[in-house]
Legacy VTK file of the C-alpha trace (Angstrom):
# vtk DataFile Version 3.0
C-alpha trace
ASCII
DATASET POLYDATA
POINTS 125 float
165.208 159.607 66.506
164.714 161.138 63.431
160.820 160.401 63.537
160.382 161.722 66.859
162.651 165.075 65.268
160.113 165.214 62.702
156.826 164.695 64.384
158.180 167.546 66.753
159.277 169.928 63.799
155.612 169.113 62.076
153.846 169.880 66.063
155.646 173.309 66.306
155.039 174.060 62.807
151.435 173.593 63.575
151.176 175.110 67.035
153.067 178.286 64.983
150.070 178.420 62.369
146.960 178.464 65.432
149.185 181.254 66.929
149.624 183.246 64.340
145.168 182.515 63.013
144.148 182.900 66.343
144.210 185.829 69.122
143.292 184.149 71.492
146.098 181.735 71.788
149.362 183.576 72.693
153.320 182.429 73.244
154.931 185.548 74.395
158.762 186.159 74.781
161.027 188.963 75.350
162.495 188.239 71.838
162.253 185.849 69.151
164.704 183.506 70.084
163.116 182.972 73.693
159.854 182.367 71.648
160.879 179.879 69.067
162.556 178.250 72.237
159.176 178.173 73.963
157.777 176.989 71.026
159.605 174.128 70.342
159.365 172.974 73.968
155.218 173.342 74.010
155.644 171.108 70.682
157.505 168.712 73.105
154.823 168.910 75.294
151.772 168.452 72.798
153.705 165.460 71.061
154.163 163.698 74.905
150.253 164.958 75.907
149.280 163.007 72.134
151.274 160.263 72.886
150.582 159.041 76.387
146.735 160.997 77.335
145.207 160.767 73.980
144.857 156.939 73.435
143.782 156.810 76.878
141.017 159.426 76.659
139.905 157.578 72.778
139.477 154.552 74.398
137.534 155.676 77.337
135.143 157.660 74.810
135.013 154.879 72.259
130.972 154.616 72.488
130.920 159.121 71.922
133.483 158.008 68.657
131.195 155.597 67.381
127.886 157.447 68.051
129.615 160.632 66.730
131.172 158.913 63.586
134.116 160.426 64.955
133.287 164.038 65.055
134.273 163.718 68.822
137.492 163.791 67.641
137.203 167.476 67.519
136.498 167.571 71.064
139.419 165.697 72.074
141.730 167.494 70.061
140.383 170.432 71.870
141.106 169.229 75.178
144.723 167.931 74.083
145.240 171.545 73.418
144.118 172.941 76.452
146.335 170.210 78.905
149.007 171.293 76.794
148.070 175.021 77.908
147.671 173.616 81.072
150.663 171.743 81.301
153.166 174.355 79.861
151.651 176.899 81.955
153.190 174.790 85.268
156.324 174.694 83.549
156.647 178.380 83.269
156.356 178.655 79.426
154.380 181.871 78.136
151.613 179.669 75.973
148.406 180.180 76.939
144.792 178.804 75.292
142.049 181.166 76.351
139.060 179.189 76.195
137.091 175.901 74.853
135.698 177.432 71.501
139.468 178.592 70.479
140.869 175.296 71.488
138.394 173.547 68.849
139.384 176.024 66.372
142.964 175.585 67.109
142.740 172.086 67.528
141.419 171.916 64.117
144.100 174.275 62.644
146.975 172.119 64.443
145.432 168.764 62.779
145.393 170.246 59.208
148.686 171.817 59.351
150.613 168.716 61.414
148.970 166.600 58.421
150.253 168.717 55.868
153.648 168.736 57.512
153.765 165.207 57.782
153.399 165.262 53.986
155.811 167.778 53.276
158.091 166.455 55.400
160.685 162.656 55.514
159.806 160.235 58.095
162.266 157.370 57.027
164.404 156.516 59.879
LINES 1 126
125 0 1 2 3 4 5 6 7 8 9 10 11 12 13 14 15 16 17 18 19 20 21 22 23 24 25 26 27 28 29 30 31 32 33 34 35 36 37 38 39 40 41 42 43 44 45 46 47 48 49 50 51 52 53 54 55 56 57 58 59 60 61 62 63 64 65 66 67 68 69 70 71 72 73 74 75 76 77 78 79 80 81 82 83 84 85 86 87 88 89 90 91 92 93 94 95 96 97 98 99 100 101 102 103 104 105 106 107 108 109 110 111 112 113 114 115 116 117 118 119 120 121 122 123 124
């Protein structure tokens, strides 16, 4: 349990940072509770979107990672980010990803900073 608290804390963390860099993502609120509320939910919904699409979309693109040398990785990331847009957007949360060139970028930003957190951070159980 305490893994899963962490992975989530280390997700919104990261989802905070590609905010806050980038215009063209938004989480809007009527106040700050309401938006580190939404926040920590999309981080819900980015950890479940990594945990259950993402191995299934690696495998399918195996022959892209090998022919890439993994730089397809980027790409992937990217479209993580968008279902996640996608996804919290039918759930009535106020996150939004305008656009395949910002979800690269912000893919990128939420791998560096979710790495960083899981350095910073405890993962013993």
């Amino acid at each position: 349990m305490k893994h899963f608290l962490v992975k989530t804390i280390a997700n919104a963390a990261a989802l905070a940072v590609a905010i806050w860099l980038l215009k063209d993502i938004t989480l809007t609120g009527e106040n700050t509770g309401r938006k580190i509320l939404t926040l920590i939910l999309v981080a819900l919904i980015f950890g479940l979107v990594n945990f259950i699409v993402k191995p299934v979309v690696k495998l399918l693109s195996l022959p892209l990672f090998i022919l890439t040398l993994g730089l397809i990785t980027l790409v992937v990331n990217a479209l993580m980010l968008l279902l996640t847009s996608f996804v919290a957007g039918k759930f009535g949360l106020a996150f939004h990803v305008n656009g395949f060139g910002t979800a690269v970028l912000g893919g990128l930003i939420v791998s560096i900073v979710a790495w960083a957190m899981h350095m910073v951070l405890p993962e013993d159980d």
